[in-house]
C-alpha positions in Angstrom: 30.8 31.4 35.8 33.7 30.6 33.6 34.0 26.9 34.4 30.5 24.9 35.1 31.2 22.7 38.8 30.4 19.0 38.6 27.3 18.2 39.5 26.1 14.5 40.6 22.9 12.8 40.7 22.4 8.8 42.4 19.5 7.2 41.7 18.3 3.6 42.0 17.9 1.2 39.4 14.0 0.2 40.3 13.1 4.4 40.2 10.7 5.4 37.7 12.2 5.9 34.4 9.9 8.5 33.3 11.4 10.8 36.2 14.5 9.6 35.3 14.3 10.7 31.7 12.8 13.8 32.3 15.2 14.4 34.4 18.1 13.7 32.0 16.3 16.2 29.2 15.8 19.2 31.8 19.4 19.2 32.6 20.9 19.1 29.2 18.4 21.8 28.3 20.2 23.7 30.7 23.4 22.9 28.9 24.6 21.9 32.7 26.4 18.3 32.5 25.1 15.9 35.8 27.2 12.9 36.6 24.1 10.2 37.3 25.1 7.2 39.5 22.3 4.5 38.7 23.1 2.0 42.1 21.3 0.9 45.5 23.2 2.7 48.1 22.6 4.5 51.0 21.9 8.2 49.8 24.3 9.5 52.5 27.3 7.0 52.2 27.1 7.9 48.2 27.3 11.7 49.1 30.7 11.2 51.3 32.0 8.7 48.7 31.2 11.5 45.7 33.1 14.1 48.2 36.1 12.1 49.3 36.8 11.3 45.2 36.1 14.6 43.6 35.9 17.8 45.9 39.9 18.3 46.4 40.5 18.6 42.3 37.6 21.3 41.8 36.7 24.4 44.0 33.2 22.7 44.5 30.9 20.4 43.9 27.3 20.0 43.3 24.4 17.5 44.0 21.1 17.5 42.7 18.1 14.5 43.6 17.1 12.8 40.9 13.4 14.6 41.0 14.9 18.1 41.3 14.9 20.2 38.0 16.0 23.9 37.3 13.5 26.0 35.3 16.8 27.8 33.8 20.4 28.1 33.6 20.8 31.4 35.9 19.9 30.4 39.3 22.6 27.3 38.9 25.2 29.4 38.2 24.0 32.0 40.8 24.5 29.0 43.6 27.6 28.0 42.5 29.1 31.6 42.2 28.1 32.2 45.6 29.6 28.9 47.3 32.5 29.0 45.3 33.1 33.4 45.9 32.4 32.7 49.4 33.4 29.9 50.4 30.3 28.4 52.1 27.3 26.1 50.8 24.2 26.9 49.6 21.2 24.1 48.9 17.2 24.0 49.0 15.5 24.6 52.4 14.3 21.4 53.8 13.3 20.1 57.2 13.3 16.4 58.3 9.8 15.7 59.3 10.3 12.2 60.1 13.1 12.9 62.8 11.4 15.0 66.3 11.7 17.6 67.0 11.0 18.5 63.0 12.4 22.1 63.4 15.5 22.4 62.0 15.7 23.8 58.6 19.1 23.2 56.7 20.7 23.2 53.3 19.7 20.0 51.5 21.2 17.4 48.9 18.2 18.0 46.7 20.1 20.5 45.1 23.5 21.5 47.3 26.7 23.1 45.9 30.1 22.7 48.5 32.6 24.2 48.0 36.1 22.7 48.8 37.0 25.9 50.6 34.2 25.9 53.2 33.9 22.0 53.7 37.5 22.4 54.3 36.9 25.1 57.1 34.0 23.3 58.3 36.7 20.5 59.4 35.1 18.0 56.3 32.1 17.1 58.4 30.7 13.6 57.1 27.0 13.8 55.2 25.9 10.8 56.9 23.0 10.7 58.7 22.6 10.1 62.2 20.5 11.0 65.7 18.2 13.1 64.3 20.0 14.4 61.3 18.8 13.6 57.4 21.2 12.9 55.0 23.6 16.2 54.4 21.8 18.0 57.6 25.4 17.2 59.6 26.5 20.3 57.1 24.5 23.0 58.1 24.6 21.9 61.6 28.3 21.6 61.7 28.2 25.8 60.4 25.1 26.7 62.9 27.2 25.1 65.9 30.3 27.7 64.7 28.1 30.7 63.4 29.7 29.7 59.6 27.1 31.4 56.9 25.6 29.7 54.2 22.6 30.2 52.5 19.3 28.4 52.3 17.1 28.5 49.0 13.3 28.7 50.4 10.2 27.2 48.9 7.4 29.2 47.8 4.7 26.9 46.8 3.7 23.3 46.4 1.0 21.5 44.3 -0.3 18.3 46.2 -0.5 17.5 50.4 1.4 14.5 51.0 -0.9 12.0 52.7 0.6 12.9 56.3 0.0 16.5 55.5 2.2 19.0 54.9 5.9 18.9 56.1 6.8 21.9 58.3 9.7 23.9 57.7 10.7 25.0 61.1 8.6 28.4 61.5 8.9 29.6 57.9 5.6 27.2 56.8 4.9 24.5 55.4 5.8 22.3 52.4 4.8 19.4 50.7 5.3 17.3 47.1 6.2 19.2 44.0 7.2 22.2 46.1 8.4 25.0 43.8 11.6 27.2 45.2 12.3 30.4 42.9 14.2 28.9 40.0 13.9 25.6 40.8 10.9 22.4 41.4 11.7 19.4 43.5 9.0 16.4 43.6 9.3 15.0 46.9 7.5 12.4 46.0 8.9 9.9 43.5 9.0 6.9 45.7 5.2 6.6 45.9 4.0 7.9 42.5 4.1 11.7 41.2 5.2 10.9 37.9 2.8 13.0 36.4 3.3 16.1 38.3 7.1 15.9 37.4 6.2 15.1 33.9 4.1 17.8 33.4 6.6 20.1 34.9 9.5 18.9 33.3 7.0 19.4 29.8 6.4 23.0 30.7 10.3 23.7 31.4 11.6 21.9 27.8 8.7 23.9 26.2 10.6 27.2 27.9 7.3 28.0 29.7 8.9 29.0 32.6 7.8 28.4 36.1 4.4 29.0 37.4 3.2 32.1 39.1 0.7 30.1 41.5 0.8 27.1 43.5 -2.4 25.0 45.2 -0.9 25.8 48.4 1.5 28.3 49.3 4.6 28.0 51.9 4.2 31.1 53.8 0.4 31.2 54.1 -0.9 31.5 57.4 -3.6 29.6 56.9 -3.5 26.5 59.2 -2.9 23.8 57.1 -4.6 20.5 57.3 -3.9 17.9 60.4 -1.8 15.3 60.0 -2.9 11.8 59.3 -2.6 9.6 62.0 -1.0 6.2 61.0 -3.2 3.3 60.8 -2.7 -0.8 61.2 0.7 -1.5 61.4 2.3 1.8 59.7 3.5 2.9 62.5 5.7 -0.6 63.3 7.1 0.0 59.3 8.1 3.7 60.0 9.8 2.8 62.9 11.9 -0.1 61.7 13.0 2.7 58.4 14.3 4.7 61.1 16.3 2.4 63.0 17.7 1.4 59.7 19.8 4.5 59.5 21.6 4.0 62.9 
């Protein structure tokens, strides 16, 4: 790719700073500038804000979460030579587990390039979320409603269960925190601790280890995977009031 597309990355000012700095060191590793946002916003409203400023002075634009790292430079510039050559969008595979029915899989903002082209054609759907859709999911189901192609990055491995159990991912598997996608390692779980996994895997990438050829658990195994906790005292009431919040 002869010119690098922005890329952008929002945070919030109480997030851990050891993912944060890892997270800054991985990146320019990579050589690949990320525009970080360090505010308390709704991840959604600062995805349309980032797209109404920049996407119409570049051919696309790129996200990436704040606990998402690239192992190396080629599969970056492989996504954004397909979304800009095509005219489409391409992100990580991911699955809303907290909205029913917790099937559909779409392209998310852990790590999503746009480009101007296809948002264009999609009829510049808004990122927000809403009934049922996760922040950026209005995308890909704006393109499945029309039959518009775009391409979905699958995971193939993860290293810890996530206390509810693993998150489906439609009927592809199952997925869970520090979930490893070829090229690429997104935490999942920086809001309740993790640090260490993403430390460690942010070590082995500076150190040029590359990425690991095993997982604990892998995505496509058909082994069942463990039930899902049930909530307990009042975690249900606390779920339920995070939802409402989005509507």
């Amino acid at each position: 790719m002869s010119q690098m597309i922005p890329m952008h990355t929002l945070y919030w000012p109480n997030m851990n700073p050891t993912i944060v700095g890892y997270h800054k060191k991985c990146w320019a590793k990579l050589g690949i500038e990320i525009s970080y946002t360090e505010r308390k916003i709704s991840h959604h409203d600062w995805l349309d804000s980032v797209l109404a400023e920049k996407l119409d002075s570049h051919e696309a634009i790129g996200f990436v979460d704040i606990d998402c790292i690239a192992y190396a430079r080629e599969p970056v510039e492989q996504a954004m030579d397909f979304a800009v050559a095509t005219g489409s969008f391409i992100g990580l595979a991911q699955s809303a587990n907290h909205f029913p029915p917790l099937l559909p899989v779409y392209a998310a903002p852990s790590f999503l390039i746009i480009s101007r082209a296809g948002y264009i054609q999609l009829g510049r759907p808004p990122l927000r979320a809403r009934h049922r859709l996760d922040a950026a999911q209005n995308l890909s189901a704006v393109a499945d409603a029309i039959g518009f192609p775009y391409r979905a990055i699958y995971p193939i491995g993860y290293h810890r269960i996530p206390p509810e159990g693993p998150w489906r991912l439609g009927n592809y598997g199952y997925y869970g925190i520090g979930s490893e996608y070829d090229g690429f390692f997104h935490l999942y779980g920086s809001s309740v601790g993790n640090a260490d996994l993403f430390a460690d895997t942010a070590e082995r990438m500076l150190d040029s280890r590359g990425q690991v050829e095993s997982f604990p658990y892998v995505c496509r195994t058909l082994t069942p995977p463990p039930p899902p906790s049930r909530p307990t005292g009042d975690k249900w009431l606390r779920d339920l009031r995070v939802l409402l919040r989005r509507y």
